[in-house]
MARSEVEX-821060 format. One record per residue: residue in three letters; x, y, z of N, C-alpha, C in turn. Coordinates in steps of 0.2 Angstrom, whole numbers, plus 5000, padded with zeros to 4 digits. Example, Ala and Ser with C-alpha at 12.3 -4.5 7.8 and 13.67 -1.06 7.14 Angstrom:
% MARSEVEX-821060
ATOM   rest   n_px   n_py   n_pz   ca_px   ca_py   ca_pz   c_px   c_py   c_pz
ATOM    ALA   5066   4972   5039    5062    4978    5039   5066   4984   5039
ATOM    SER   5064   4989   5035    5068    4995    5036   5064   5000   5039
% end
This chain:
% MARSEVEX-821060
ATOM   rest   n_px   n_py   n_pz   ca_px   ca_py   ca_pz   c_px   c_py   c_pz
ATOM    UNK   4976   5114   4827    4971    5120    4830   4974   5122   4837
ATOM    UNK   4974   5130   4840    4977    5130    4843   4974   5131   4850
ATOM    UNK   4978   5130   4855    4973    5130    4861   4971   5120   4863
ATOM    UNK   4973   5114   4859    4972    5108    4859   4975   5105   4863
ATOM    UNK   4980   5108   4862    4987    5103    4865   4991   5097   4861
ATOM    UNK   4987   5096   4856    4990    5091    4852   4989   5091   4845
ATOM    UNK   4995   5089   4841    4996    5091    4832   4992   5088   4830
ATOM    UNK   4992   5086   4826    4989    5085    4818   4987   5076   4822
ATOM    UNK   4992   5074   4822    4997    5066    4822   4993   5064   4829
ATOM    UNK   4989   5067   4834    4986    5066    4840   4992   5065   4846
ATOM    UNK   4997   5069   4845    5001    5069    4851   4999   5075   4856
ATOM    UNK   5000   5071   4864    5000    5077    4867   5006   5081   4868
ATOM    UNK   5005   5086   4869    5011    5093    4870   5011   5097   4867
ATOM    UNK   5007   5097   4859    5011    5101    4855   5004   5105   4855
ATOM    UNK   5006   5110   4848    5000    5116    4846   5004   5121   4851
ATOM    UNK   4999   5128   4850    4998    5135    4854   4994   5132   4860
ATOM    UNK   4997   5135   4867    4992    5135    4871   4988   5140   4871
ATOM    UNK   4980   5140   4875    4976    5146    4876   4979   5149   4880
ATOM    UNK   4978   5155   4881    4981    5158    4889   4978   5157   4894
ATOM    UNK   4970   5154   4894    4965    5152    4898   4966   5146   4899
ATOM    UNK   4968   5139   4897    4965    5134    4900   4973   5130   4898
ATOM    UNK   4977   5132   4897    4985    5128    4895   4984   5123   4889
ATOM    UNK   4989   5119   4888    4989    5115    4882   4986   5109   4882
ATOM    UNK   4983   5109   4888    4979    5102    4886   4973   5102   4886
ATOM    UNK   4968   5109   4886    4963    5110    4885   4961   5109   4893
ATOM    UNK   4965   5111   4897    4962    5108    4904   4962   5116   4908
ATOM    UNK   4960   5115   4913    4954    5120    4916   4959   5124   4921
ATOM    UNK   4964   5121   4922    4971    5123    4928   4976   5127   4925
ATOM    UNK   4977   5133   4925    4979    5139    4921   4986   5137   4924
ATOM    UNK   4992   5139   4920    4998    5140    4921   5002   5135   4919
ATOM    UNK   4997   5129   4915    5001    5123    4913   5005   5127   4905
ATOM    UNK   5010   5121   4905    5011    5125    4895   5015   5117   4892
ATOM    UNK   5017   5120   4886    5021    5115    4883   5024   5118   4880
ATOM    UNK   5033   5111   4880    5037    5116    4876   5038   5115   4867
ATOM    UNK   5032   5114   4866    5028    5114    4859   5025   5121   4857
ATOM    UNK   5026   5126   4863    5022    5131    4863   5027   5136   4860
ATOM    UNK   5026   5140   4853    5032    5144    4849   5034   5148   4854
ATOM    UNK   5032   5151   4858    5034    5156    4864   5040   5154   4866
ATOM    UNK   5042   5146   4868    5046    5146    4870   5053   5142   4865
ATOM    UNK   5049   5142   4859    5054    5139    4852   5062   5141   4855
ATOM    UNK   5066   5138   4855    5074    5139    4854   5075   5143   4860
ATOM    UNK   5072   5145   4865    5073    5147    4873   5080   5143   4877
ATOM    UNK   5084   5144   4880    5087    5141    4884   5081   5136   4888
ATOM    UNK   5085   5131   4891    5081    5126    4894   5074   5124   4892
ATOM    UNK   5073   5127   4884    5068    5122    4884   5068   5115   4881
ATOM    UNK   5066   5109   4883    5066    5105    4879   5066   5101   4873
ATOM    UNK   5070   5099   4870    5069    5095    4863   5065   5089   4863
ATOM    UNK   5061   5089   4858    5053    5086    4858   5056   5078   4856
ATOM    UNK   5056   5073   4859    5055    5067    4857   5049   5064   4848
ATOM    UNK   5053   5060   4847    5048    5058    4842   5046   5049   4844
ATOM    UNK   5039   5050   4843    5035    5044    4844   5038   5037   4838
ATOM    UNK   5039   5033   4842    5043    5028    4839   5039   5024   4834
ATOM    UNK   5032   5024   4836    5024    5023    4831   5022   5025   4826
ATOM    UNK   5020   5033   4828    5017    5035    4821   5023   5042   4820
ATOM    UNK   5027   5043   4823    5034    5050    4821   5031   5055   4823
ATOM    UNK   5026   5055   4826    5027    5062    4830   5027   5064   4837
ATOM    UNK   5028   5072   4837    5033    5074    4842   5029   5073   4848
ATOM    UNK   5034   5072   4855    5034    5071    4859   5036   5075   4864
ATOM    UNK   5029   5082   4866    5033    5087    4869   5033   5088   4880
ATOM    UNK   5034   5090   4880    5038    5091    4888   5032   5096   4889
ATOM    UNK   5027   5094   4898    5023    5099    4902   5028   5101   4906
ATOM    UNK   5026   5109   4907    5028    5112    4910   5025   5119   4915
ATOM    UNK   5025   5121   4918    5022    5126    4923   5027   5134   4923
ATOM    UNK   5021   5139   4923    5024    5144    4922   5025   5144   4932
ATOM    UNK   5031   5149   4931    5031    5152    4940   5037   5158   4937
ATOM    UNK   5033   5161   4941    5037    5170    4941   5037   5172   4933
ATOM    UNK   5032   5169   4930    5035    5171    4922   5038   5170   4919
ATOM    UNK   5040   5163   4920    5047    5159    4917   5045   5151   4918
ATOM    UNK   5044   5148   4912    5043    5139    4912   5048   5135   4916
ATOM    UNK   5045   5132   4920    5049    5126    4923   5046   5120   4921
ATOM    UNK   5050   5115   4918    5048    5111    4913   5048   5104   4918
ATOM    UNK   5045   5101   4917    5042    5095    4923   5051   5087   4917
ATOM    UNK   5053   5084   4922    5056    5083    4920   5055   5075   4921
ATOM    UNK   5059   5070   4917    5059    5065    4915   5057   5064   4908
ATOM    UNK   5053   5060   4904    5051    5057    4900   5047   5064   4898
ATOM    UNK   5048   5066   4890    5040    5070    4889   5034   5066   4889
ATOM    UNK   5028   5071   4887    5020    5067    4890   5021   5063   4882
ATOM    UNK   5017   5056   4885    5016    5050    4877   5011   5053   4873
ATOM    UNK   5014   5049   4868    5011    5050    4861   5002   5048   4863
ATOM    UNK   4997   5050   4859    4992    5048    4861   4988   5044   4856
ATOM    UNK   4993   5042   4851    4991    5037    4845   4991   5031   4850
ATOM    UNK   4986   5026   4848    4984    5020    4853   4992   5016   4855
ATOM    UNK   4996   5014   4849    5005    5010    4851   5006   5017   4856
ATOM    UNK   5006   5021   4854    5010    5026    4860   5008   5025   4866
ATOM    UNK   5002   5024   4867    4997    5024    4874   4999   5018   4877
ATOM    UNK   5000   5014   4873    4999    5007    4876   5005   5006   4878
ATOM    UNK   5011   5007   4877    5021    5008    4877   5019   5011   4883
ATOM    UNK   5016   5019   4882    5017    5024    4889   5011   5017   4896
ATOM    UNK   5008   5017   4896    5005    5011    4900   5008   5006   4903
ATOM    UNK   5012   5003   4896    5016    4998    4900   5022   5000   4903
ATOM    UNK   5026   5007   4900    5031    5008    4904   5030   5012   4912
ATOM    UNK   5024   5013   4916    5023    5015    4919   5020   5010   4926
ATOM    UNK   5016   5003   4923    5015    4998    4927   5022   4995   4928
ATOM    UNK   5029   4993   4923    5035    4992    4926   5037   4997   4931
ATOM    UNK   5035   5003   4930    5039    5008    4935   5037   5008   4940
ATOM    UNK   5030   5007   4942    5026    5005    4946   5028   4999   4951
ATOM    UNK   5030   4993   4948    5032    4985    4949   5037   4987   4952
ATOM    UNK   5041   4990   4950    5052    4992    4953   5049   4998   4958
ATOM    UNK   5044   5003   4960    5044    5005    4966   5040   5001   4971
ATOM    UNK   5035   4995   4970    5031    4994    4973   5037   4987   4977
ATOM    UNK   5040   4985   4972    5046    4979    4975   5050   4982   4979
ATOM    UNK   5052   4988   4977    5060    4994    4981   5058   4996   4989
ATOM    UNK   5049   4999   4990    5048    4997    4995   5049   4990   4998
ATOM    UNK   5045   4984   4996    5044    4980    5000   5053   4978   5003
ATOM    UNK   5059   4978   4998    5064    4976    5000   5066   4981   5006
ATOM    UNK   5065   4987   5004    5068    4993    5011   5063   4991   5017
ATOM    UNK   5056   4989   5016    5054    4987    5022   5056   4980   5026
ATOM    UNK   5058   4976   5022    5061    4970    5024   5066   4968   5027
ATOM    UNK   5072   4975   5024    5078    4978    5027   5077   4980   5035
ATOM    UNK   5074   4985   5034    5069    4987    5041   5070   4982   5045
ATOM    UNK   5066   4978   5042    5063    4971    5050   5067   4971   5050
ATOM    UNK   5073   4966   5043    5078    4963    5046   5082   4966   5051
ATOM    UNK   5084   4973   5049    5088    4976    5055   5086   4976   5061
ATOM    UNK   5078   4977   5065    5076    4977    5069   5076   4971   5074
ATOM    UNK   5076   4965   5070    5077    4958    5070   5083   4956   5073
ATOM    UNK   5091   4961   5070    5095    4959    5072   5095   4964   5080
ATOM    UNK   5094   4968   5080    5094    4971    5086   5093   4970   5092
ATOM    UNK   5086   4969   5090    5083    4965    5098   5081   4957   5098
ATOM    UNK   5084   4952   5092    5082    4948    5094   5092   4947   5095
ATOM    UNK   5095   4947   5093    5104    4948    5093   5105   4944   5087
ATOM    UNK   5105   4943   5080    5105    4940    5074   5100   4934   5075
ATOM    UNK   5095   4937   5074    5089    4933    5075   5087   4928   5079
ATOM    UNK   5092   4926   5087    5093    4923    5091   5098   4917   5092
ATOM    UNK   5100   4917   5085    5102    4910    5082   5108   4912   5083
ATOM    UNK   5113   4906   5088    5119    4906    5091   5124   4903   5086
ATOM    UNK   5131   4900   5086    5134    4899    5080   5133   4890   5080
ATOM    UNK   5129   4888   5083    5128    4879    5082   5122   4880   5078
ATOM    UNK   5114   4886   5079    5109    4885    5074   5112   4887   5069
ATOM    UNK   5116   4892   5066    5118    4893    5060   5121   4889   5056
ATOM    UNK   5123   4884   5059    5129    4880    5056   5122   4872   5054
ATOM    UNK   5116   4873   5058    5111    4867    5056   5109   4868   5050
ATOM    UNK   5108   4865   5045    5107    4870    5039   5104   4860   5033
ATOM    UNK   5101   4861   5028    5097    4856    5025   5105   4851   5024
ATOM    UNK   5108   4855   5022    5114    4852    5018   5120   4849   5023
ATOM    UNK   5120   4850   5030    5121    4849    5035   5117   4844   5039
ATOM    UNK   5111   4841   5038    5107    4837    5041   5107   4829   5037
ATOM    UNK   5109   4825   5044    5109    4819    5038   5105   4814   5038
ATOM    UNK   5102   4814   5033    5096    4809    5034   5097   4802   5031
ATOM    UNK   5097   4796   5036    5101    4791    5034   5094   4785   5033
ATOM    UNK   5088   4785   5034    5083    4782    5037   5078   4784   5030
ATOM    UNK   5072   4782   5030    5067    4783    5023   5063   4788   5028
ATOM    UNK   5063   4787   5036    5059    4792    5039   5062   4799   5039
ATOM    UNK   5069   4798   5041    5073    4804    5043   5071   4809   5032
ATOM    UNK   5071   4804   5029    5073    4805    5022   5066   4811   5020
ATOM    UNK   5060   4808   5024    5054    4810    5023   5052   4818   5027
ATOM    UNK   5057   4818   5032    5057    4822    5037   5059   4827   5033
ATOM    UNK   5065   4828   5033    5068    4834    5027   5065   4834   5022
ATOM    UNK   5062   4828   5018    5059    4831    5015   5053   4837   5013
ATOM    UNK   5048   4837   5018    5044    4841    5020   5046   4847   5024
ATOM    UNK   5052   4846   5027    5056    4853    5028   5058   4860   5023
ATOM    UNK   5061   4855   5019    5064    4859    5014   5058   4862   5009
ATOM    UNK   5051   4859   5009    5047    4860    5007   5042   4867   5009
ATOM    UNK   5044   4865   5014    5039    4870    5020   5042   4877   5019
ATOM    UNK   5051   4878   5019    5054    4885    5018   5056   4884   5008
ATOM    UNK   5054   4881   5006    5054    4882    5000   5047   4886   4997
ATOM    UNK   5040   4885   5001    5034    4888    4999   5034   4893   5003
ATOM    UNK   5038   4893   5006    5036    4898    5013   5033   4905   5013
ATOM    UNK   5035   4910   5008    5031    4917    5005   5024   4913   5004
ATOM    UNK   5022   4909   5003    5016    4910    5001   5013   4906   5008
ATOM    UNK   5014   4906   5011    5012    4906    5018   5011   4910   5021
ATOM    UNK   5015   4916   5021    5014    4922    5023   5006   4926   5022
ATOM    UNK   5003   4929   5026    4995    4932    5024   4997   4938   5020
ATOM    UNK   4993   4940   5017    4994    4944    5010   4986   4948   5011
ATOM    UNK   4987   4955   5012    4980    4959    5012   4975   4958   5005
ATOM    UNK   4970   4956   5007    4966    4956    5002   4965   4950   4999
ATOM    UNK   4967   4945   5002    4968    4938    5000   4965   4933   5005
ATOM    UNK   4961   4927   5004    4961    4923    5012   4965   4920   5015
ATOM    UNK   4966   4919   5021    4969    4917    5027   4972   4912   5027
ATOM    UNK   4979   4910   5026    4984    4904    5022   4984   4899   5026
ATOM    UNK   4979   4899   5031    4977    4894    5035   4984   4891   5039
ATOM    UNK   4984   4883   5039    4987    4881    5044   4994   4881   5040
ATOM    UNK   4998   4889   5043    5006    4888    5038   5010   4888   5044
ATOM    UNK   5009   4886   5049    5018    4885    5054   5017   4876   5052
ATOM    UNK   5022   4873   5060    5023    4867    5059   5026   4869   5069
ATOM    UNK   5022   4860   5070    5025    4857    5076   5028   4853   5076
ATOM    UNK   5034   4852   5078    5041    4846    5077   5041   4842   5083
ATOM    UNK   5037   4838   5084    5039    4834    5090   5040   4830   5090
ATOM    UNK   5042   4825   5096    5049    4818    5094   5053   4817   5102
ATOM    UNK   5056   4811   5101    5059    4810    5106   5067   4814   5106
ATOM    UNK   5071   4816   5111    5076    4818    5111   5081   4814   5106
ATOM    UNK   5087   4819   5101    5090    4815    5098   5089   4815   5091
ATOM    UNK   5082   4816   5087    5079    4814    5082   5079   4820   5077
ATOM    UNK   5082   4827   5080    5084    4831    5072   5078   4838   5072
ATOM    UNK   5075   4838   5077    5072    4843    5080   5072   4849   5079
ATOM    UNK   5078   4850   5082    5079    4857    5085   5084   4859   5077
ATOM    UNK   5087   4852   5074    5091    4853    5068   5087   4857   5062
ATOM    UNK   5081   4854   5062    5077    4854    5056   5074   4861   5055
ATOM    UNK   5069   4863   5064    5068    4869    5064   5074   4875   5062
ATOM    UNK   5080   4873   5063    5085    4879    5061   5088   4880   5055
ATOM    UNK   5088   4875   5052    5089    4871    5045   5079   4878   5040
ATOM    UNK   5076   4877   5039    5071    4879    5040   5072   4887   5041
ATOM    UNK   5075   4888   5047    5077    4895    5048   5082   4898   5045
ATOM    UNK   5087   4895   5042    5093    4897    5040   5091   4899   5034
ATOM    UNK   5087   4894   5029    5086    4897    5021   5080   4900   5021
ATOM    UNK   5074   4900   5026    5070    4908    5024   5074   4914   5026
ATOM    UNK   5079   4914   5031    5085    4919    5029   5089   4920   5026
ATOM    UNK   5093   4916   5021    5095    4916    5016   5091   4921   5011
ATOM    UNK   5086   4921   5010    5082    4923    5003   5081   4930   5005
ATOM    UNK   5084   4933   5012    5080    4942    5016   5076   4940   5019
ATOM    UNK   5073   4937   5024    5066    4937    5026   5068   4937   5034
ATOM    UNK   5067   4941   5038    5068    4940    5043   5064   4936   5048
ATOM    UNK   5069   4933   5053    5066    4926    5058   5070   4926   5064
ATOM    UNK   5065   4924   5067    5070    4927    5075   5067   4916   5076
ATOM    UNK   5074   4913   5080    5072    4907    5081   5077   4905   5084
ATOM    UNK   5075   4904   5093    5079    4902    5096   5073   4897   5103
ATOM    UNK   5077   4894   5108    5073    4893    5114   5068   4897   5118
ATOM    UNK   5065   4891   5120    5058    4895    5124   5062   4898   5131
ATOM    UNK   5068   4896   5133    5074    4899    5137   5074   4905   5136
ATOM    UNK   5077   4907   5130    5080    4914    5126   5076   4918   5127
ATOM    UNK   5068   4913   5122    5064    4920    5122   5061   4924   5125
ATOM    UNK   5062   4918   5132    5058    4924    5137   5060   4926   5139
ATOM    UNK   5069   4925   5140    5076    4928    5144   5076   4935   5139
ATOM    UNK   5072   4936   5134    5073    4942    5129   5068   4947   5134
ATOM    UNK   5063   4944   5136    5059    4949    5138   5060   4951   5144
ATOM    UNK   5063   4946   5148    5064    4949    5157   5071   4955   5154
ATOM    UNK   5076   4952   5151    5081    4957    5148   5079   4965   5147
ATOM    UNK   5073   4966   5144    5070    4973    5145   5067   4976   5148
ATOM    UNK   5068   4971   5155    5063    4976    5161   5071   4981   5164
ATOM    UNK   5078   4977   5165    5080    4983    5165   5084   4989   5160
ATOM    UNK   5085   4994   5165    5086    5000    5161   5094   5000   5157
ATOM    UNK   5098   4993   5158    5103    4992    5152   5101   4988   5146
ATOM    UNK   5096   4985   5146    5090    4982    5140   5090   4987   5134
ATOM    UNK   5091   4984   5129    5093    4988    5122   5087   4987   5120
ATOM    UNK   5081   4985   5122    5073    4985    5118   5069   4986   5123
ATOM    UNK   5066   4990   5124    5059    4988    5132   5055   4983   5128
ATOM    UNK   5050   4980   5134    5049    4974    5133   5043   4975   5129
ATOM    UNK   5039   4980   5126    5035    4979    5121   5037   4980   5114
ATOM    UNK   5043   4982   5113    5046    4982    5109   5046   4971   5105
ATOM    UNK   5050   4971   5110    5051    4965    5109   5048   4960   5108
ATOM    UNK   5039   4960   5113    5036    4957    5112   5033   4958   5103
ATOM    UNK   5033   4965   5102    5030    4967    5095   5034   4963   5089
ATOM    UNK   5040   4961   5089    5044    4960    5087   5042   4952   5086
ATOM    UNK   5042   4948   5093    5040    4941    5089   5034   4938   5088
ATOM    UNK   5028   4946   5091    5024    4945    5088   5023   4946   5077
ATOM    UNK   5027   4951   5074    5026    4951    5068   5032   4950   5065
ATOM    UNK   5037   4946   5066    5042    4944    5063   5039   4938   5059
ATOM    UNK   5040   4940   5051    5038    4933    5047   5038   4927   5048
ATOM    UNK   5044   4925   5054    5044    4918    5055   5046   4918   5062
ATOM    UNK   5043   4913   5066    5047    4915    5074   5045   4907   5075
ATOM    UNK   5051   4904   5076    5052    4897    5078   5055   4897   5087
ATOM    UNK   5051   4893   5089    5052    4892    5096   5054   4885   5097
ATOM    UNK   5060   4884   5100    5064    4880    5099   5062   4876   5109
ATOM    UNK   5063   4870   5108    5060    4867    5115   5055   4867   5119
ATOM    UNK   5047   4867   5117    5041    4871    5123   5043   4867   5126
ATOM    UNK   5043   4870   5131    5040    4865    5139   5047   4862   5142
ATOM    UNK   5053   4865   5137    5055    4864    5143   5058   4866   5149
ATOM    UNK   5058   4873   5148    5057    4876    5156   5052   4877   5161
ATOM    UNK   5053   4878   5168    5051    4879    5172   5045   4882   5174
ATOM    UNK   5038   4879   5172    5034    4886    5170   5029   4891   5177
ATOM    UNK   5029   4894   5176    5026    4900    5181   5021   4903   5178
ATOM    UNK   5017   4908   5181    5011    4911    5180   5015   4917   5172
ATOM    UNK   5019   4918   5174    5021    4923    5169   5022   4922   5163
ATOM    UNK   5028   4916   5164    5029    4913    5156   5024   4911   5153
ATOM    UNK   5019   4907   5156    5012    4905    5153   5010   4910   5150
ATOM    UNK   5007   4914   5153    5003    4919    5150   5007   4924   5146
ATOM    UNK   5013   4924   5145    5018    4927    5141   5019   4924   5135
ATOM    UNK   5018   4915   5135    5017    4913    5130   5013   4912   5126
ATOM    UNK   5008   4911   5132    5000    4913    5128   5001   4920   5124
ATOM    UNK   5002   4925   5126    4999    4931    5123   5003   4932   5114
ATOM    UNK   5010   4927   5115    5014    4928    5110   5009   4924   5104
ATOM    UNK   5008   4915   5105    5004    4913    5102   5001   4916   5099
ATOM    UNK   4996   4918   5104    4990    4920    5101   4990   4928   5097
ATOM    UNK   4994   4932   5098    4995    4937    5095   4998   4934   5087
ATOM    UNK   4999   4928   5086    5004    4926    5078   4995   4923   5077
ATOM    UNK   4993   4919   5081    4987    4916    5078   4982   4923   5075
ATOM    UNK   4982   4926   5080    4976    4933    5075   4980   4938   5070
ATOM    UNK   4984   4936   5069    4988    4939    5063   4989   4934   5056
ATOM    UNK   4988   4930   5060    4989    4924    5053   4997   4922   5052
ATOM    UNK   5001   4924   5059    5008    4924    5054   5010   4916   5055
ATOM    UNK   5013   4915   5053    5019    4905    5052   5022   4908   5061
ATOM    UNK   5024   4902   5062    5026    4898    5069   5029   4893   5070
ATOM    UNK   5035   4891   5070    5037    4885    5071   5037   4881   5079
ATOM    UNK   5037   4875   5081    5036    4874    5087   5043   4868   5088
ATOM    UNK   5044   4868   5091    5050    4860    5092   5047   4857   5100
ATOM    UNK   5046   4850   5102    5045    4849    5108   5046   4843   5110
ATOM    UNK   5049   4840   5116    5048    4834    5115   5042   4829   5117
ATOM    UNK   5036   4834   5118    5032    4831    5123   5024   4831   5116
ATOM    UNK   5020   4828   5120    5014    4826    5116   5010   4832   5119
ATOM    UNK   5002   4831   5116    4999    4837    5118   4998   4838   5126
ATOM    UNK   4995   4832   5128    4994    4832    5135   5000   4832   5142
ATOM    UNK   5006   4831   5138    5013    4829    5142   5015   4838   5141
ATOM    UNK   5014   4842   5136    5016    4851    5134   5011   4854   5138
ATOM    UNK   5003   4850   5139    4998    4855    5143   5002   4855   5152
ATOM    UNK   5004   4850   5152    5007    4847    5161   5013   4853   5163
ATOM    UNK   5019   4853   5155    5025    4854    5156   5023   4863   5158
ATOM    UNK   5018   4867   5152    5016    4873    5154   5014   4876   5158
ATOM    UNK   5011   4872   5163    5005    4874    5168   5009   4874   5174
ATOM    UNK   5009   4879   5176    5014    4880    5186   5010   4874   5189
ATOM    UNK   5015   4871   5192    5011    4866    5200   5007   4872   5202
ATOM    UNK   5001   4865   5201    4994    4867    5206   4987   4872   5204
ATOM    UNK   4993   4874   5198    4985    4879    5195   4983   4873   5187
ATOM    UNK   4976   4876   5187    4972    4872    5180   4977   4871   5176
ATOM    UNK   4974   4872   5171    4977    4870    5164   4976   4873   5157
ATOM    UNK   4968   4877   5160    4966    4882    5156   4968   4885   5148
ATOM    UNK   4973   4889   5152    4978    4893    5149   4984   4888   5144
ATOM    UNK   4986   4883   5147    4989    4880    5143   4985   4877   5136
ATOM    UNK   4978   4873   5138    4973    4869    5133   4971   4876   5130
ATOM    UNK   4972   4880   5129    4972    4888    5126   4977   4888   5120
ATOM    UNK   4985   4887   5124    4990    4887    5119   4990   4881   5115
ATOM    UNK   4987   4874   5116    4988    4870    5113   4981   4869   5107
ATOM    UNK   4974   4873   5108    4972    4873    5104   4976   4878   5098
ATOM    UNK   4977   4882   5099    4979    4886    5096   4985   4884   5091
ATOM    UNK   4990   4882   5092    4995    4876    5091   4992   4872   5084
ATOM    UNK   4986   4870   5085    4983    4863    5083   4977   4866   5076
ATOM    UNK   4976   4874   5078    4973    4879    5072   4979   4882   5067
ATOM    UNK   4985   4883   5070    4990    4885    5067   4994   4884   5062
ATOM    UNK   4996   4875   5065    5002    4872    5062   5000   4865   5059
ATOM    UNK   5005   4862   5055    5004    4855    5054   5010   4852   5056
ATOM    UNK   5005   4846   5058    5011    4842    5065   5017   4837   5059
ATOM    UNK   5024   4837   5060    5028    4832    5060   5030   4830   5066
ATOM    UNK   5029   4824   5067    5033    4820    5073   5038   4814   5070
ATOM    UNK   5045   4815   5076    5051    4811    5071   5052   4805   5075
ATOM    UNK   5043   4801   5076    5045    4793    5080   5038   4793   5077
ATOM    UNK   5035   4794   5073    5028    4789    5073   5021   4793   5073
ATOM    UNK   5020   4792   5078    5012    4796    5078   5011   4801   5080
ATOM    UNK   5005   4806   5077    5004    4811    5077   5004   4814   5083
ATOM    UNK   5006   4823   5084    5008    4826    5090   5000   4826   5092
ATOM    UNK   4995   4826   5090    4990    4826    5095   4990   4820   5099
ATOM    UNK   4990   4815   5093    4987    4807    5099   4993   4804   5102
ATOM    UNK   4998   4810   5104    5006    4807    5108   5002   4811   5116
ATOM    UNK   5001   4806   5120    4997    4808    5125   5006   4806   5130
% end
């Protein structure tokens, strides 16, 4: 019938259009198909596919402009026999799946680049890249259990990550504490090296560095201002802070740390901690002579909602007083 949009066989494109309503019986004038005789054997118009289902044809929408068909290109429109339907649906969620993943990779590309820029290859010098699982050697059933959960932790690690529309992955970073010597500073980089191996950008260096990144932005040779960079370790997928406590601390760096914390804590994002100290020895080491401690028992709640504790001598980083 003519004016349907579709043959005998229930395919779209084919039939006469109306010159009212186009070939799909739809209400938006100027559509056509090139199942329309008008345009039978025309230069560019195209050859109708046949339905691999039921054999019938498979024609191409197209729009009139200036009085001449511009044919919409790719695939003609699917068959509308139920196998057709179902083919065209599935072939459209895979092409959906490969642009929804081409984003996420170009956006990960993104960070990474951004990552290498102002953090300098993700902060990590040429001794953390070289710390690596396979390079750690665990000679003890403690050391043995230590990697073990290491390699666990950047093994699940995406799914630690917060994911929109999902609940809150809870406690997904990790505090490594221990006495000096004990594979700390190894593990956390080890840790770091293979969620970079996989694309995932991670900026992981000392509480030194990271806040030598920030005073670096106040001047005007500084290749990132300093909200930049704070932004930076505030949302990079993984940001490992290698040493708390052991610099010097002053009103700035507390409150600088504080604000980094707590900016991953309200984002849900992973954190790694390295320290040699217990909780109350990290609340002393943060806090400048002579003011409270406030601010610190802030950072270490926070620490204690975030992550789960390994300690590489024994008991727990809370009850290491």
């Amino acid at each position: 019938m003519a004016g349907t949009g579709r043959d005998r066989t229930g395919c779209r494109g084919s039939g006469t259009p109306s010159p009212d309503t186009g070939t799909e019986g739809r209400a938006d004038r100027g559509r056509v198909s090139s199942g329309d005789p008008r345009f039978a054997g025309s230069p560019g118009t195209p050859e109708p596919a046949i339905c691999a289902f039921c054999g019938a044809e498979r024609h191409t929408e197209g729009r009139i402009l200036l009085g001449a068909p511009i044919w919409r290109r790719g695939s003609p429109m699917p068959c509308q026999c139920p196998e057709g339907k179902a083919d065209w649906l599935r072939m459209e969620a895979e092409a959906e799946a490969e642009r929804l993943a081409w984003r996420k990779e170009a956006a990960d590309a993104a960070m990474r680049r951004r990552a290498r820029r102002i953090a300098g290859e993700s902060g990590m010098g040429e001794r953390f890249l070289q710390r690596t699982f396979r390079t750690f050697e665990a000679e003890t059933a403690e050391q043995r259990k230590f990697k073990a959960v290491a390699q666990a932790y950047a093994r699940t690690f995406d799914d630690r990550l917060p994911k929109r529309g999902e609940p809150l992955p809870g406690r997904n970073g990790l505090v490594i504490s221990g006495t000096k010597g004990t594979g700390k500073t190894h593990m956390a980089a080890a840790i770091a090296n293979e969620i970079m191996s996989r694309g995932t950008a991670v900026i992981c260096m000392t509480e030194r560095n990271l806040l030598g990144r920030i005073k670096q932005a106040y001047s005007p040779a500084g290749r990132a201002d300093e909200n930049a960079v704070r932004a930076m370790y505030e949302r990079v997928p993984l940001l490992a802070i290698d040493d708390l406590g052991k610099e010097k601390a002053t009103e700035w760096t507390l409150s600088t740390l504080y604000a980094i914390i707590d900016a991953r804590y309200e984002r849900a994002m992973p954190l790694i901690v390295t320290t040699n100290y217990g909780a109350r020895g990290l609340a002393e080491r943060l806090t400048p002579k002579g003011e409270d401690k406030t601010t610190a028992d802030a950072i270490l709640d926070r620490l204690s909602e975030m992550c789960e504790s390994i300690v590489t001598g024994g008991e727990s980083w809370r009850a290491r007083q």
